[in-house]
C-alpha positions in Angstrom: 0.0 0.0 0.0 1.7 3.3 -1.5 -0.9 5.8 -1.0 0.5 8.5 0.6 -1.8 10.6 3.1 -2.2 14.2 2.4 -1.6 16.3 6.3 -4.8 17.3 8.2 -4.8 20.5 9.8 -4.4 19.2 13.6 -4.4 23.1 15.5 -7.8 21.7 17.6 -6.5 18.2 17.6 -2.7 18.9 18.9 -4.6 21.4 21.8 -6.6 17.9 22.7 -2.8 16.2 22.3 -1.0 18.7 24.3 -3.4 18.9 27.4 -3.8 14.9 27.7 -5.8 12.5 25.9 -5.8 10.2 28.4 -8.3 12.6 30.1 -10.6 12.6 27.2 -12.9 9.6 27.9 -13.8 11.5 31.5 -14.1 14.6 29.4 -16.7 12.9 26.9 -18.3 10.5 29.2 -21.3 12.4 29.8 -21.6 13.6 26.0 -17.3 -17.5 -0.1 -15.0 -20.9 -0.7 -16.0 -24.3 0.2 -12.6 -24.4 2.1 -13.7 -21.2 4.0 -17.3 -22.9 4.9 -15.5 -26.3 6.0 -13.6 -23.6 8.1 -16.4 -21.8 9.4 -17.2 -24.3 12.7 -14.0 -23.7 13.9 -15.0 -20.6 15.9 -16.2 -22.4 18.7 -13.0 -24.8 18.9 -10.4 -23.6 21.7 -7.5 -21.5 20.7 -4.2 -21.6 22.7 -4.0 -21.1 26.5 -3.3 -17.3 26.7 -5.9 -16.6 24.0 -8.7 -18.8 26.1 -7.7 -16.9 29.5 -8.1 -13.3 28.0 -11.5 -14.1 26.6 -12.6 -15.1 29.7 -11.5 -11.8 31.8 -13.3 -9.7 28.9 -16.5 -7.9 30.4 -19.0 -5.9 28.1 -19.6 -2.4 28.0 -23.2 -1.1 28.3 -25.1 -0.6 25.2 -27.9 1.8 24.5 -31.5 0.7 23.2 -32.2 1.2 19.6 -34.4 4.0 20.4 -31.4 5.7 21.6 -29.7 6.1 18.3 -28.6 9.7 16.9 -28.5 9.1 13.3 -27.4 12.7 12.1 -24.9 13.2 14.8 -21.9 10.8 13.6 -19.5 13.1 11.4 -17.4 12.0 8.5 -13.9 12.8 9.1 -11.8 11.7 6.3 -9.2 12.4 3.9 -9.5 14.8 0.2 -10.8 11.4 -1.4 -12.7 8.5 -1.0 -11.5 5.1 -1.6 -13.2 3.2 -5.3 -13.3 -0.5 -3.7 -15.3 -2.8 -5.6 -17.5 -5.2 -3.3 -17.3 -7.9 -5.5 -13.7 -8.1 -6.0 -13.0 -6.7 -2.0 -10.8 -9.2 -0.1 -9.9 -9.1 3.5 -6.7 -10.3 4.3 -5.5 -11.8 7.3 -2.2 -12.8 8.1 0.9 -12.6 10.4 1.8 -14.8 13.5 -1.2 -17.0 12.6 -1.0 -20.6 11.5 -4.0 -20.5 9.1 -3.9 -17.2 7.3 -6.7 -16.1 5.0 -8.3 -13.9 2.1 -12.0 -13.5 2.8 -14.9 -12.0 0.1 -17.5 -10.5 1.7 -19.9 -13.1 1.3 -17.3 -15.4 3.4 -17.7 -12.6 6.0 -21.5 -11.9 6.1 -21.5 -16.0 6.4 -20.6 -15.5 9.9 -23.1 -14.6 13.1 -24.1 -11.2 12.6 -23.8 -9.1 15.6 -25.2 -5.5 16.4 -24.8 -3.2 18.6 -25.7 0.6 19.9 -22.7 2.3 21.4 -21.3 5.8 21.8 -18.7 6.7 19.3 -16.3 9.5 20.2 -14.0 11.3 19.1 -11.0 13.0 20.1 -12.1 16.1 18.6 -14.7 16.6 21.0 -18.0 15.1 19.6 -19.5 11.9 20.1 -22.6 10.0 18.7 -24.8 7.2 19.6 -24.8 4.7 16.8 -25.3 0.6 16.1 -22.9 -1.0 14.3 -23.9 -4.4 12.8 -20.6 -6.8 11.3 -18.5 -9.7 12.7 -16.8 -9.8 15.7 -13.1 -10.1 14.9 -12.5 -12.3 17.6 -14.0 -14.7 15.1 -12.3 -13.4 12.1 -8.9 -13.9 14.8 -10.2 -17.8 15.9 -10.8 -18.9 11.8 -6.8 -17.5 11.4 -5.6 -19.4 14.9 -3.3 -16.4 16.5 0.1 -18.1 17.2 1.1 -17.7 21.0 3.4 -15.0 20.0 0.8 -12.5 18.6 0.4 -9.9 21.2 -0.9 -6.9 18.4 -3.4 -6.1 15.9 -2.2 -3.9 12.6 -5.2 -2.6 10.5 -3.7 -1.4 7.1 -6.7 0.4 4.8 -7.5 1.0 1.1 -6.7 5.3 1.8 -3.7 4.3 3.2 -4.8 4.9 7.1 -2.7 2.6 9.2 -3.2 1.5 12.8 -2.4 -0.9 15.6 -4.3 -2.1 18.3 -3.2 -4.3 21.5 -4.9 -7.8 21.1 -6.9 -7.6 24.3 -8.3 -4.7 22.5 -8.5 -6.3 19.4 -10.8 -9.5 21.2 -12.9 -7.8 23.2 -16.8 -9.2 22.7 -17.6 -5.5 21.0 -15.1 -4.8 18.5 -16.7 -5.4 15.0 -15.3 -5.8 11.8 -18.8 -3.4 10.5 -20.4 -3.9 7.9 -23.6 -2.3 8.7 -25.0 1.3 10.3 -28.1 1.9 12.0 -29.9 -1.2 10.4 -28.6 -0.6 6.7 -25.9 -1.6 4.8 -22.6 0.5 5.2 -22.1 3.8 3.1 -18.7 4.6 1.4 -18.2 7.4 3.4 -18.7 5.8 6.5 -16.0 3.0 5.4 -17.4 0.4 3.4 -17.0 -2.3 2.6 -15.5 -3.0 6.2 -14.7 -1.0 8.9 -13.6 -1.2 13.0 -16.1 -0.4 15.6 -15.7 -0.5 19.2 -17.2 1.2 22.0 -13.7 0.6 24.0 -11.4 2.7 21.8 -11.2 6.5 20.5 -12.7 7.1 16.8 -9.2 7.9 15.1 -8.3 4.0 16.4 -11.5 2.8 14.5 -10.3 2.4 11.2 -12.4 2.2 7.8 -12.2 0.8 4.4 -9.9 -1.9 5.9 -8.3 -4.5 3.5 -5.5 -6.1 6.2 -5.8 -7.4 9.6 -2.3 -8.8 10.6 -1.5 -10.0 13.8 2.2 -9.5 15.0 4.5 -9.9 17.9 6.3 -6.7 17.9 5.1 -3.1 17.5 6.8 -1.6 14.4 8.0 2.2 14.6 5.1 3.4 12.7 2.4 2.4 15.6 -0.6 4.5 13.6 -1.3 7.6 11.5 -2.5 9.6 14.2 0.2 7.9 16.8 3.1 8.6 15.0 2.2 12.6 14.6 2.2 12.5 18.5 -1.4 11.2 19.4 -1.6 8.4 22.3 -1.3 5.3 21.3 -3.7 3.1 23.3 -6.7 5.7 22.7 -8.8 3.9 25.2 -12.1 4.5 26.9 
């Protein structure tokens, strides 16, 4: 991936930066193959040791009811253009310190249990919205691709170019979606289709969209994120 990202204007976003993001979340608190299908029932079969032990130490967050939904409040932030990605010819790969790496289609994807969910999605800039995300869980997509004992991150590479990492606690949590879907309907460009990351446990510049590569590793690399590696925090947790 070559694309090279044009600069954002960050004057409100480095004031955010410079008087501590790891104050924001107080601050915002109140605002398809036949091999692939014979594949599929291995979700349910155990992983290794460490993986089974952080699964079980996960906890939701609380959700919101439907009626709760904002549906004009969640703002696009993006780049000068939009990413063309075909649907059809879209193919998620997933590889790294994994002993069954993969290239899904989306029809491999939508294959597996849908899950939904309304959250709050903030961002570092100061807004948030309440919206429900509907996609995979990528702690499937991560069980199909059986995570090697050494993985210990998440990189998320995207058709713009974005870039980002996550811890793989993070990444496994019971609420972090590969999404596929918005508010009930099918995922617009703008809001990242075909695929995008949503979580109500991370910061919206860590929720990447248009993503093409999940990789697992066992080292973070110097470049930890877009975002990161201009100065933001890395972990951009809630």
């Amino acid at each position: 991936m070559s694309l090279i990202l044009p600069k954002r204007n960050l004057s409100r976003r480095t004031l955010l930066q410079l008087s501590g993001l790891s104050g924001v979340s107080l601050f915002l608190g109140g605002c398809s193959s036949s091999l692939f299908s014979s594949t599929v029932g291995q979700i349910s079969e155990p992983l290794n040791q460490s993986m089974q032990s952080l699964l079980l130490t996960q906890k939701p967050v609380p959700e919101f009811p439907v009626s709760a939904i904002e549906p004009d409040s969640l703002l696009i932030n993006t780049f000068d253009f939009t990413p063309n990605i075909d649907p059809v010819q879209f193919r998620l790969i997933i590889d790294g310190e994994v002993n069954n790496p993969m290239q899904l289609t989306m029809a491999d994807i939508q294959k597996l249990p849908l899950t939904s969910m309304v959250i709050r999605h903030i961002c570092v800039e100061g807004w948030a919205a309440i919206v429900q995300w509907g996609g995979v869980r990528l702690r499937d997509l991560v069980a199909l691709v059986q995570p090697k004992s050494s993985a210990r991150y998440v990189y998320f590479k995207s058709a713009d170019g974005y870039y980002e990492s996550w811890d793989l606690a993070s990444a496994v949590h019971p609420q972090t979606l590969m999404a596929y879907q918005k508010n009930g309907q099918p995922l617009s460009v703008d809001n990242g289709a075909p695929l995008r990351l949503a979580a109500p446990i991370k910061l919206g510049y860590k929720q990447s969209k248009w993503v093409t590569q999940i990789k697992l590793v066992s080292n973070l690399s110097p470049a930890k994120g877009y975002w990161e590696d201009q100065g933001y925090e890395w972990f951009g947790g809630l």
